[in-house]
N, C-alpha and C positions, 0 to 999 in steps of 0.2 A: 772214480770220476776221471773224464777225459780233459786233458787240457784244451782250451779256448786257443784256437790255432785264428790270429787275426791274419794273414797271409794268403786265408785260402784264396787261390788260383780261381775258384767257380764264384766267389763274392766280388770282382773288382769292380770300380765301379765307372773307370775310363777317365780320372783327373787329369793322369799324364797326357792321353790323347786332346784333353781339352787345351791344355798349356802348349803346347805343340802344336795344334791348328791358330791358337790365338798367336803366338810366337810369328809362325808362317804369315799370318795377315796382316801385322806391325810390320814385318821385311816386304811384303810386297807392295805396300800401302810407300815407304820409304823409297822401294826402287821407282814406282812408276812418279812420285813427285820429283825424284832425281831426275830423270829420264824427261820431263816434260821443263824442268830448270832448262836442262840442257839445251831443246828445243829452242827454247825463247832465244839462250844465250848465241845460240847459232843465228837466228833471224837475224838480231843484233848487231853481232858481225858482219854479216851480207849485208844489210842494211849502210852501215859505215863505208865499208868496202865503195858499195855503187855509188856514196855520195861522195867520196873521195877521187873515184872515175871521174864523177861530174864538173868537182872541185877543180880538179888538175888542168881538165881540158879546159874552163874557161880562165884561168889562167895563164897558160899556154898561148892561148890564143892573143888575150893582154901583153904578154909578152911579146909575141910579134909586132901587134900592131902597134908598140910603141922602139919596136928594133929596127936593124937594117935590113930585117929576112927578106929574101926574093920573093914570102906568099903576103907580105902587105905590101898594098898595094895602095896605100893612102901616101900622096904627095901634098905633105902637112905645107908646102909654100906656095902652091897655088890652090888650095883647098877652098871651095865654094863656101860663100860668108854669107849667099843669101836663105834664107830660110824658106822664100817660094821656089827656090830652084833644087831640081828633084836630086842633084851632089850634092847637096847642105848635107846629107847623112853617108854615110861612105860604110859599107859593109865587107868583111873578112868573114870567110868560111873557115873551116876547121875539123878534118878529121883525122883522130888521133891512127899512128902507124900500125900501133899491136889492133884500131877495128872496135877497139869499146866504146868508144865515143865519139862524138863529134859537139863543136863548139860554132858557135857567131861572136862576131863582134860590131858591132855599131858606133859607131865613131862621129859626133856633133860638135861642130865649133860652138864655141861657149863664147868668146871675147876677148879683142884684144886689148893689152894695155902696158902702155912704156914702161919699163923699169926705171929705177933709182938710179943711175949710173953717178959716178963720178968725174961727171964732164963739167965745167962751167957755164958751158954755154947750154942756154934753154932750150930745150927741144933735140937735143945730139945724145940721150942715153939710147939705147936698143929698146926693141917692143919685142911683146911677145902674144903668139897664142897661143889662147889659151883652147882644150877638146876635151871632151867627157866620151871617154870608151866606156858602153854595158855590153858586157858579154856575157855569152847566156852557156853556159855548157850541157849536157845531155850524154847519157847512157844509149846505147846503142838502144834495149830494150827500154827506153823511156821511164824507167823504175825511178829513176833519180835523175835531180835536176841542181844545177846551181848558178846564180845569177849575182857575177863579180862588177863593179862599177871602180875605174880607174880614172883620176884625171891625168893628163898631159900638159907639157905646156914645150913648146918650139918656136923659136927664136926665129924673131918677124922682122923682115926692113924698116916697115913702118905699118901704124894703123889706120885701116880704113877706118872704121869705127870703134872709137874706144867705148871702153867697159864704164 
């Protein structure tokens, strides 16, 4: 009697092949969910990135128009108080140097109104006005946008009309 040879070579019946293809489809199945993580996580970045652009520039622009820069161009002491006259809003332009953005600024007198001073006599403290800057910032490509609101306040001789 011949021995029962369980080995033979002409019986297999391709388990290995099957665990190896399934193997293969569990690694490919993982790289392309990796690979499509990855994607998002990039938009994301770009994403932050452009509003950050946005951010800065109207910012910046805030910044001016509440500084001594040569590009603002608002003279907070004789700045129009009337609301039908077309200087009651005073606008600042803004584009940043490196080209990614550009900003506005819009500038509205709000109100003036005396401070508390430490004078005795009635009516001898300082006034002040009061401005509301919204500036609007902008991405070159328009992808991102961000819109900062700042108040001011500049010290007045006196008020025409209090708050």
């Amino acid at each position: 009697m011949k021995p029962i040879n369980r080995h033979n070579p002409n019986k297999q019946q391709g388990a290995v092949l099957v665990m190896a293809l399934v193997m293969l489809t569990v690694l490919t199945l993982i790289g392309v969910s990796s690979m499509s993580s990855s994607t998002l996580e990039l938009k994301v970045a770009g994403n932050t990135q452009q509003h950050d652009i946005a951010f800065q520039a109207a910012q910046t622009v805030i910044d001016i128009t509440a500084s001594e820069d040569p590009l603002n161009t608002n003279n907070y002491q004789v700045f129009k108080i009337d609301p039908n006259d077309p200087a009651f809003e005073q606008i600042i332009n803004y584009a940043s140097a490196d080209g990614l953005a550009t900003a506005q600024a819009a500038t509205t007198w709000v109100g003036c109104k005396k401070n508390i001073g430490s004078s005795l006599e009635e009516g001898k403290a300082p006034a002040s006005n009061f401005f509301n800057v919204m500036a609007t910032g902008m991405t070159i490509t328009g992808s991102s946008s961000s819109v900062q609101v700042q108040g001011l306040r500049f010290p007045a001789a006196a008020c025409a009309i209090d708050l």
